[in-house]
mmCIF file of the C-alpha atoms, coordinates in Angstrom:
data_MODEL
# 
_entry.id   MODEL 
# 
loop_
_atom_site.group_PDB 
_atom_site.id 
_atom_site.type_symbol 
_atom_site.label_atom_id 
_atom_site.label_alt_id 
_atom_site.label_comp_id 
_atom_site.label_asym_id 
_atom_site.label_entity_id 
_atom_site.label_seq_id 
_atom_site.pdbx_PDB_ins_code 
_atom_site.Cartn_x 
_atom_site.Cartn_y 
_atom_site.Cartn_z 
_atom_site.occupancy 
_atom_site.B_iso_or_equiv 
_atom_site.pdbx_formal_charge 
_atom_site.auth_seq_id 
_atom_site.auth_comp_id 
_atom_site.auth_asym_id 
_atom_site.auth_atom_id 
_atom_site.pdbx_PDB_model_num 
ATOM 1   C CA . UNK A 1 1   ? 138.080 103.769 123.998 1.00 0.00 ? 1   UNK A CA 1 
ATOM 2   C CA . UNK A 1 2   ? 140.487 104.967 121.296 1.00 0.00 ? 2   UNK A CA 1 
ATOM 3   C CA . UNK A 1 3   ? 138.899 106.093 117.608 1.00 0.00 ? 3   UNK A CA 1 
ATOM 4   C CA . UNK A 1 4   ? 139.267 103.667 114.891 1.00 0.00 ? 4   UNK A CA 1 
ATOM 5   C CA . UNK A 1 5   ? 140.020 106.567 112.440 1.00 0.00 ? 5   UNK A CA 1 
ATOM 6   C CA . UNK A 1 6   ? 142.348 109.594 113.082 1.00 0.00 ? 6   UNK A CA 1 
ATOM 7   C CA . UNK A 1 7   ? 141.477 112.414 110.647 1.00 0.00 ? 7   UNK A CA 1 
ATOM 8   C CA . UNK A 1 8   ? 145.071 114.069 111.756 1.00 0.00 ? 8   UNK A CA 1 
ATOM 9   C CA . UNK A 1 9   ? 146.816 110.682 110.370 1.00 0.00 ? 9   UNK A CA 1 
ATOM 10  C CA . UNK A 1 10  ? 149.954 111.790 108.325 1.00 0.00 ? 10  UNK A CA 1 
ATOM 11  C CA . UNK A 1 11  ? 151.677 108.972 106.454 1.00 0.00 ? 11  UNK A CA 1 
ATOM 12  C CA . UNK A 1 12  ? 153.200 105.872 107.852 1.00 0.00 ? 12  UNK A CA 1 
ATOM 13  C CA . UNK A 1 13  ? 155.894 103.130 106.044 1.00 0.00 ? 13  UNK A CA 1 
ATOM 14  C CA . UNK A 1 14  ? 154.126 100.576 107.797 1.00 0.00 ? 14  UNK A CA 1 
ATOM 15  C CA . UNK A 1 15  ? 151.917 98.791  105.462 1.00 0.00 ? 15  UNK A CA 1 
ATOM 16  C CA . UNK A 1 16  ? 149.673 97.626  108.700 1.00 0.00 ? 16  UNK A CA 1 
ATOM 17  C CA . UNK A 1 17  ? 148.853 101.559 109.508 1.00 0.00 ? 17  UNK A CA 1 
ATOM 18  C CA . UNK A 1 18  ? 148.122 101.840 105.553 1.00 0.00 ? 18  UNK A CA 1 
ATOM 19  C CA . UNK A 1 19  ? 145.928 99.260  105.751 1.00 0.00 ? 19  UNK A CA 1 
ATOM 20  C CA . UNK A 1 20  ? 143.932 100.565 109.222 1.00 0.00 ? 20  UNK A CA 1 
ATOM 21  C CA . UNK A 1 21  ? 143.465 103.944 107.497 1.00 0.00 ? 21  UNK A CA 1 
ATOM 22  C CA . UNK A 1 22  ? 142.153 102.634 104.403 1.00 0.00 ? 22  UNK A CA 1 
ATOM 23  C CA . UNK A 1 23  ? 139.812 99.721  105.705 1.00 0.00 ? 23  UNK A CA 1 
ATOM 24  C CA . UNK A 1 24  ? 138.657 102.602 108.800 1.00 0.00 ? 24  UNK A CA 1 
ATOM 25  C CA . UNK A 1 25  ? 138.145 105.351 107.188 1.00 0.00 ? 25  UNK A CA 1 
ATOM 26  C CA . UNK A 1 26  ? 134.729 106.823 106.946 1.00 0.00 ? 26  UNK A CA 1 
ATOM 27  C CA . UNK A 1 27  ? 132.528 106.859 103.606 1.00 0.00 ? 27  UNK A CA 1 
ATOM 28  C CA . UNK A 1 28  ? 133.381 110.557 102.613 1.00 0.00 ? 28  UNK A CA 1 
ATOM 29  C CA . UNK A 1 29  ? 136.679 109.417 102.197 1.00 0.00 ? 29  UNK A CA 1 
ATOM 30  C CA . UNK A 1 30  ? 136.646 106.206 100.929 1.00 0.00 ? 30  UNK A CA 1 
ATOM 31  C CA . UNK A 1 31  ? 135.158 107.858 97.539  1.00 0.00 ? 31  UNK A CA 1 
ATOM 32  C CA . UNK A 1 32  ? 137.853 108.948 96.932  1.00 0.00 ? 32  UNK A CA 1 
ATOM 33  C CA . UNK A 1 33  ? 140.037 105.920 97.139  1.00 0.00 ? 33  UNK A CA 1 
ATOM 34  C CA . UNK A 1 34  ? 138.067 104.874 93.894  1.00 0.00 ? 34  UNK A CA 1 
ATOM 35  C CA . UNK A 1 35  ? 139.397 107.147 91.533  1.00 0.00 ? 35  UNK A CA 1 
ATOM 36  C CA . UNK A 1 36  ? 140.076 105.707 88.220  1.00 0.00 ? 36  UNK A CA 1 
ATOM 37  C CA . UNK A 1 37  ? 142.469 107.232 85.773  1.00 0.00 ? 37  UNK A CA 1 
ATOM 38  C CA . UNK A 1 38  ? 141.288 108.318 82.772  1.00 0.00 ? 38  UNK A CA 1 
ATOM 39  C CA . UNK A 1 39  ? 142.172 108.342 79.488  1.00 0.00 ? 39  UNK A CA 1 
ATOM 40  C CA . UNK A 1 40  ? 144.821 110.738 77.390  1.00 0.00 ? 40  UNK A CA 1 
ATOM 41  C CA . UNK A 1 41  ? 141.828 112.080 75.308  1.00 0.00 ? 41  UNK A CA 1 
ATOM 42  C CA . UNK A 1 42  ? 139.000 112.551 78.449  1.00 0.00 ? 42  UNK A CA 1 
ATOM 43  C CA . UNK A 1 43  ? 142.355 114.208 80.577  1.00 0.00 ? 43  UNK A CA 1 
ATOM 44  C CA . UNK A 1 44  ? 142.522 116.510 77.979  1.00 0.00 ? 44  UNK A CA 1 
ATOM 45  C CA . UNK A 1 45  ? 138.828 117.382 77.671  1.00 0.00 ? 45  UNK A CA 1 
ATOM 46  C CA . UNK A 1 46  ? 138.671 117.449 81.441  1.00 0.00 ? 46  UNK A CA 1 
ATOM 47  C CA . UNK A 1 47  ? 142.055 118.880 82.308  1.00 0.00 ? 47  UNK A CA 1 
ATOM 48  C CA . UNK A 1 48  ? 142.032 115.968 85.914  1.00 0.00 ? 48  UNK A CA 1 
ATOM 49  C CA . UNK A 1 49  ? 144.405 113.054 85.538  1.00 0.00 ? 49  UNK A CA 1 
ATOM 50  C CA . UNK A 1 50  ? 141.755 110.947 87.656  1.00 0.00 ? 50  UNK A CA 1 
ATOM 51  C CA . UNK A 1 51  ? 138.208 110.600 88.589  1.00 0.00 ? 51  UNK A CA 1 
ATOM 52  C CA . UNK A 1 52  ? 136.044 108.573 91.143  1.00 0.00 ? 52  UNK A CA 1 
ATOM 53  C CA . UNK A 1 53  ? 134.272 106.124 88.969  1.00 0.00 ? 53  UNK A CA 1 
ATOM 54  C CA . UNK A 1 54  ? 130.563 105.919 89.322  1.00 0.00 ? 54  UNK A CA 1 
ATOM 55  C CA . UNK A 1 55  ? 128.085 103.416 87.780  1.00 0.00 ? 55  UNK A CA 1 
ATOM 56  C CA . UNK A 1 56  ? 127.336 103.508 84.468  1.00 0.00 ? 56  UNK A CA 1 
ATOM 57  C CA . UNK A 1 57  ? 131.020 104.733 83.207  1.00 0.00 ? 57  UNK A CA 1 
ATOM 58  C CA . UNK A 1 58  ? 133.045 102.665 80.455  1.00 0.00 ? 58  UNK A CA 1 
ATOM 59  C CA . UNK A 1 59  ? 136.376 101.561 81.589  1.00 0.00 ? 59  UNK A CA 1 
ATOM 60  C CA . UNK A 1 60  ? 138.883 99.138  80.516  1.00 0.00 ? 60  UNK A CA 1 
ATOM 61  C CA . UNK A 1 61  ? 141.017 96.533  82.732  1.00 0.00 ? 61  UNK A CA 1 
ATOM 62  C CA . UNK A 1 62  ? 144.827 97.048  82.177  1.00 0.00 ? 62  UNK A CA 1 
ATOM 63  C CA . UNK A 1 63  ? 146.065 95.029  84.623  1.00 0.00 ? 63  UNK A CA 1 
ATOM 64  C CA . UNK A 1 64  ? 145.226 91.030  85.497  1.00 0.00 ? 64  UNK A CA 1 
ATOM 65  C CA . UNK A 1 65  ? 143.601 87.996  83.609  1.00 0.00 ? 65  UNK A CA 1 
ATOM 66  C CA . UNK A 1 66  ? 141.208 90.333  82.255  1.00 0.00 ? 66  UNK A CA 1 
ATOM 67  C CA . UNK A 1 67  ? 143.378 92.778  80.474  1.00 0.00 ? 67  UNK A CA 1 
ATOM 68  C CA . UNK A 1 68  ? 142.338 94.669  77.526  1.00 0.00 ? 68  UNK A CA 1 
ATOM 69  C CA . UNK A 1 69  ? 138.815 94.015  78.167  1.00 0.00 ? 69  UNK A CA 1 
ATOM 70  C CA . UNK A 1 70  ? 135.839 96.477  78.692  1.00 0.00 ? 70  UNK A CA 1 
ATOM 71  C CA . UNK A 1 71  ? 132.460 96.970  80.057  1.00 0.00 ? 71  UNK A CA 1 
ATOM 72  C CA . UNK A 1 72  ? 130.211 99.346  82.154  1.00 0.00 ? 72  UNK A CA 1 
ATOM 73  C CA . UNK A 1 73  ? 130.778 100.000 85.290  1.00 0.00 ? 73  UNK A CA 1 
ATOM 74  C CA . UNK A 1 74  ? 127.370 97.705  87.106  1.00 0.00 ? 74  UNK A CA 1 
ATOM 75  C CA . UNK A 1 75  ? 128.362 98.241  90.760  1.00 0.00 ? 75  UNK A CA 1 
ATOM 76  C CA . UNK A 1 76  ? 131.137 100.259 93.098  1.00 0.00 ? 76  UNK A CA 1 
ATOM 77  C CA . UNK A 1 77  ? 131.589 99.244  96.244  1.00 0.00 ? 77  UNK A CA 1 
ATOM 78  C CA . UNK A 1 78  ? 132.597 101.763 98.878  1.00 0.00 ? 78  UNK A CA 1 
ATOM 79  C CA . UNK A 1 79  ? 133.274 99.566  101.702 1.00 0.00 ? 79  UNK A CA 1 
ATOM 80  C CA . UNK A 1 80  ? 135.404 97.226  99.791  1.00 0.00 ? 80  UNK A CA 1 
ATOM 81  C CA . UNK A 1 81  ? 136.645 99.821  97.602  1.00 0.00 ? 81  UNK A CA 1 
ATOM 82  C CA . UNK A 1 82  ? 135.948 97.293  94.705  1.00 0.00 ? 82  UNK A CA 1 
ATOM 83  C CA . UNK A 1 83  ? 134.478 97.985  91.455  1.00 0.00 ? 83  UNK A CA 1 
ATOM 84  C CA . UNK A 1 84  ? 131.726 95.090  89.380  1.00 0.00 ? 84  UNK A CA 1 
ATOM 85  C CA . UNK A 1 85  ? 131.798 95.622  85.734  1.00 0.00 ? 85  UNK A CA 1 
ATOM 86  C CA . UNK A 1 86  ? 129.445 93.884  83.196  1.00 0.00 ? 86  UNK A CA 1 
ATOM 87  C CA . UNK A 1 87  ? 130.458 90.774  81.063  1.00 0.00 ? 87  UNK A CA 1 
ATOM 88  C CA . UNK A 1 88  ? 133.640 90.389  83.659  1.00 0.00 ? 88  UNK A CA 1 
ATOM 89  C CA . UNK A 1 89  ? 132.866 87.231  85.231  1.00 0.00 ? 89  UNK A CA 1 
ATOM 90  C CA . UNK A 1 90  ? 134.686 83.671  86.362  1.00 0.00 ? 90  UNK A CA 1 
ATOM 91  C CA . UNK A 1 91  ? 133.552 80.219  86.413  1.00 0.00 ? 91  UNK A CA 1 
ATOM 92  C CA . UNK A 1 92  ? 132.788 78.875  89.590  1.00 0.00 ? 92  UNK A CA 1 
ATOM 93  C CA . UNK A 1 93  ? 133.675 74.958  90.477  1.00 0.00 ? 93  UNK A CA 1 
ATOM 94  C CA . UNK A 1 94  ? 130.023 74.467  90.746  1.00 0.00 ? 94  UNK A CA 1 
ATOM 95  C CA . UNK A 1 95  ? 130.012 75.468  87.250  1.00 0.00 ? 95  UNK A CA 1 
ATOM 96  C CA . UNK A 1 96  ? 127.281 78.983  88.320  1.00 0.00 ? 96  UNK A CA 1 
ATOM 97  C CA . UNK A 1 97  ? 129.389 82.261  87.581  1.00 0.00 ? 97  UNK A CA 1 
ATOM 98  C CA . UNK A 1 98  ? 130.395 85.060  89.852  1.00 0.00 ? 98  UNK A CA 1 
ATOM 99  C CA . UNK A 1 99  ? 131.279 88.421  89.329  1.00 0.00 ? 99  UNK A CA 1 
ATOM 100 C CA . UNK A 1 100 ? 134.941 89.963  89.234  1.00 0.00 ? 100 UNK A CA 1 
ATOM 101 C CA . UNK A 1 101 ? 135.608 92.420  91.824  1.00 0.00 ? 101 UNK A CA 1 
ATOM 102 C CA . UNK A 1 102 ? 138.204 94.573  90.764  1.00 0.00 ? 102 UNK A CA 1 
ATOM 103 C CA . UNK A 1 103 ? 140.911 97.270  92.072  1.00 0.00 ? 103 UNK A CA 1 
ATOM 104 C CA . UNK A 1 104 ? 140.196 100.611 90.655  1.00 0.00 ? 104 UNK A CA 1 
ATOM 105 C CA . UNK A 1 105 ? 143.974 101.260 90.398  1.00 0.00 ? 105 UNK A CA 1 
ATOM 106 C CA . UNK A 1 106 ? 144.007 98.190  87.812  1.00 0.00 ? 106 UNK A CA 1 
ATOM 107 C CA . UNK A 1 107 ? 141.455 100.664 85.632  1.00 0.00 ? 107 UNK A CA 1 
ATOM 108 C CA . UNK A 1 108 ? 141.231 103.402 82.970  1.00 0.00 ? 108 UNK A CA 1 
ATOM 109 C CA . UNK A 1 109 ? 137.843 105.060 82.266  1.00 0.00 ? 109 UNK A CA 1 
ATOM 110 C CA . UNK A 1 110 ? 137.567 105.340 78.302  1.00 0.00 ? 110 UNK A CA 1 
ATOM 111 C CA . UNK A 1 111 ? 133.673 107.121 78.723  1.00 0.00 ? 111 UNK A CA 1 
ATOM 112 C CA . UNK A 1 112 ? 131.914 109.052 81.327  1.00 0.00 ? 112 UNK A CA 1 
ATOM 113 C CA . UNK A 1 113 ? 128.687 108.810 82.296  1.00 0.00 ? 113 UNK A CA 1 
ATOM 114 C CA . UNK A 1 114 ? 127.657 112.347 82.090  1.00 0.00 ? 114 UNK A CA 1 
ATOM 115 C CA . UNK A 1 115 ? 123.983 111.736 82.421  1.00 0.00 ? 115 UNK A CA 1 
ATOM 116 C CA . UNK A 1 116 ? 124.737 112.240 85.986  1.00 0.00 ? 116 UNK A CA 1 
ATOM 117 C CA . UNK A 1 117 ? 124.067 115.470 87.841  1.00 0.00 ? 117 UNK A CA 1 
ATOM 118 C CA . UNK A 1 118 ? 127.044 115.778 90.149  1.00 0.00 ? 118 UNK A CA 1 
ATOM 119 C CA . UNK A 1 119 ? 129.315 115.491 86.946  1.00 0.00 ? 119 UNK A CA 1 
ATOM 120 C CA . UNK A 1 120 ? 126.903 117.883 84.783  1.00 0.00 ? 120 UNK A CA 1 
ATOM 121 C CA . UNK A 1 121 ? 127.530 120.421 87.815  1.00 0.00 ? 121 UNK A CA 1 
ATOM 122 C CA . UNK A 1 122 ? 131.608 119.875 87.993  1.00 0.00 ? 122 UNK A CA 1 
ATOM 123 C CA . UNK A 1 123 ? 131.556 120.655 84.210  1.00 0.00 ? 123 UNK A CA 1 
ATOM 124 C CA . UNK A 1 124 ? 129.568 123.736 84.286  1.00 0.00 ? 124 UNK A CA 1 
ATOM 125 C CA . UNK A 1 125 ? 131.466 125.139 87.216  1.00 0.00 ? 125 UNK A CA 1 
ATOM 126 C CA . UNK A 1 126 ? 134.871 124.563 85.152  1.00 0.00 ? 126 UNK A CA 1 
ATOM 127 C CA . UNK A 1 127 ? 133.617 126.240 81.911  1.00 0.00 ? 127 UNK A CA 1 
ATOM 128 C CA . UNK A 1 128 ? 132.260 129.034 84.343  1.00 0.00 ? 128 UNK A CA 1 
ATOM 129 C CA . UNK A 1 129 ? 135.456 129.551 86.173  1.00 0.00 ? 129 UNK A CA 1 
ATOM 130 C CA . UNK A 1 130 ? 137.048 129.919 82.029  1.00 0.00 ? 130 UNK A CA 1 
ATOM 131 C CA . UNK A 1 131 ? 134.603 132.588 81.097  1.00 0.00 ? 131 UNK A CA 1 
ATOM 132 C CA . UNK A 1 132 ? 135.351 134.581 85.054  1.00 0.00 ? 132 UNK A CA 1 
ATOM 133 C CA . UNK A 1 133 ? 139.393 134.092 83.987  1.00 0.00 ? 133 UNK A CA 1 
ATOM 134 C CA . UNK A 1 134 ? 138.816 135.920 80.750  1.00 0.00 ? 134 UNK A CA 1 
ATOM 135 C CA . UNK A 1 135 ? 136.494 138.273 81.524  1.00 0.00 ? 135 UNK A CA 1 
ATOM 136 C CA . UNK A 1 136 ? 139.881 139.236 84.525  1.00 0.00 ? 136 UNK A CA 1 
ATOM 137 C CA . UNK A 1 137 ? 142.392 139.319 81.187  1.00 0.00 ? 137 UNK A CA 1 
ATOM 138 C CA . UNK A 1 138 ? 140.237 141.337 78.887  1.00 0.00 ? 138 UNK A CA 1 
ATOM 139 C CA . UNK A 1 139 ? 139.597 144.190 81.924  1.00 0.00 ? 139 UNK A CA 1 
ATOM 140 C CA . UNK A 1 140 ? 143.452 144.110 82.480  1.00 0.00 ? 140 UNK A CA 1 
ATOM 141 C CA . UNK A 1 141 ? 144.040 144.655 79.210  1.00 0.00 ? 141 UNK A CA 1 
ATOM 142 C CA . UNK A 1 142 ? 141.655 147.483 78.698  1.00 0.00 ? 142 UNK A CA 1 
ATOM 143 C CA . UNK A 1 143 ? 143.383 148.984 82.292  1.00 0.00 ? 143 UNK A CA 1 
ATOM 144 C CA . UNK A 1 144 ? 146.081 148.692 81.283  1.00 0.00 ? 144 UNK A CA 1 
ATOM 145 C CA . UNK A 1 145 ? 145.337 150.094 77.394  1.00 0.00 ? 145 UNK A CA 1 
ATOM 146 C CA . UNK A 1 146 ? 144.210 153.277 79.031  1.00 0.00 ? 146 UNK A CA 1 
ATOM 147 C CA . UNK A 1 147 ? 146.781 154.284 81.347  1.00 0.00 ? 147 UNK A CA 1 
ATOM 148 C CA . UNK A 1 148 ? 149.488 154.378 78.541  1.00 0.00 ? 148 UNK A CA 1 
# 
């Protein structure tokens, strides 16, 4: 029997092969298909253009019946590749209410939630690799200080 998912898998025009990678591809990867952009002042800060969201986050809906409105992030959905976000909600005919699942491509993050390790980690590692990068410059210099 043939795999569902080919991990050599290029690129294809046809929308059907675009949609087979995305709906078979394994969990690992499919984290990544939730990256949310963020916005001009956390790109700055971060120095990334985009982030996989992750519960708890602020973002804010720029796209759809639901523009220009805000919330935390309650739920992402891997499988789906659909993100739940408090307060966004539609009336059902039954007049109950359902939540909104939405595309993360239709989001911008406004605030992280930092209160959670894996980001703590990323941002320690970035200011480290800083500190290693002028620490490299400031022994250059002095090199190159003593040979003249």
């Amino acid at each position: 029997m043939k795999q569902k998912f080919s991990k050599h898998w290029k690129s294809s025009k046809q929308p059907n092969k675009q949609r087979k990678y995305l709906a078979n591809a394994p969990l690992h990867l499919k984290k990544k298909f939730i990256s949310v952009n963020l916005s001009k002042e956390l790109r700055k800060k971060h120095g990334k253009r985009n982030i996989p969201v992750r519960k708890g986050d602020t973002v804010i809906i720029m796209r759809g019946k639901f523009k220009k409105k805000q919330g935390k992030v309650t739920e992402v959905k891997l499988k789906t590749s659909k993100i739940i976000i408090e307060g966004i909600q539609v009336k059902k005919q039954d007049g109950s209410k359902a939540n909104v699942k939405l595309q993360p491509s239709n989001l911008q993050i406004i605030e992280l939630n930092l209160g959670d390790r894996k980001r703590k980690i990323g941002k320690v590692e970035k200011e480290k690799k800083e500190i290693k990068t002028e620490k490299k410059k400031e022994t250059l210099d002095k090199k190159s200080g003593e040979k003249k």
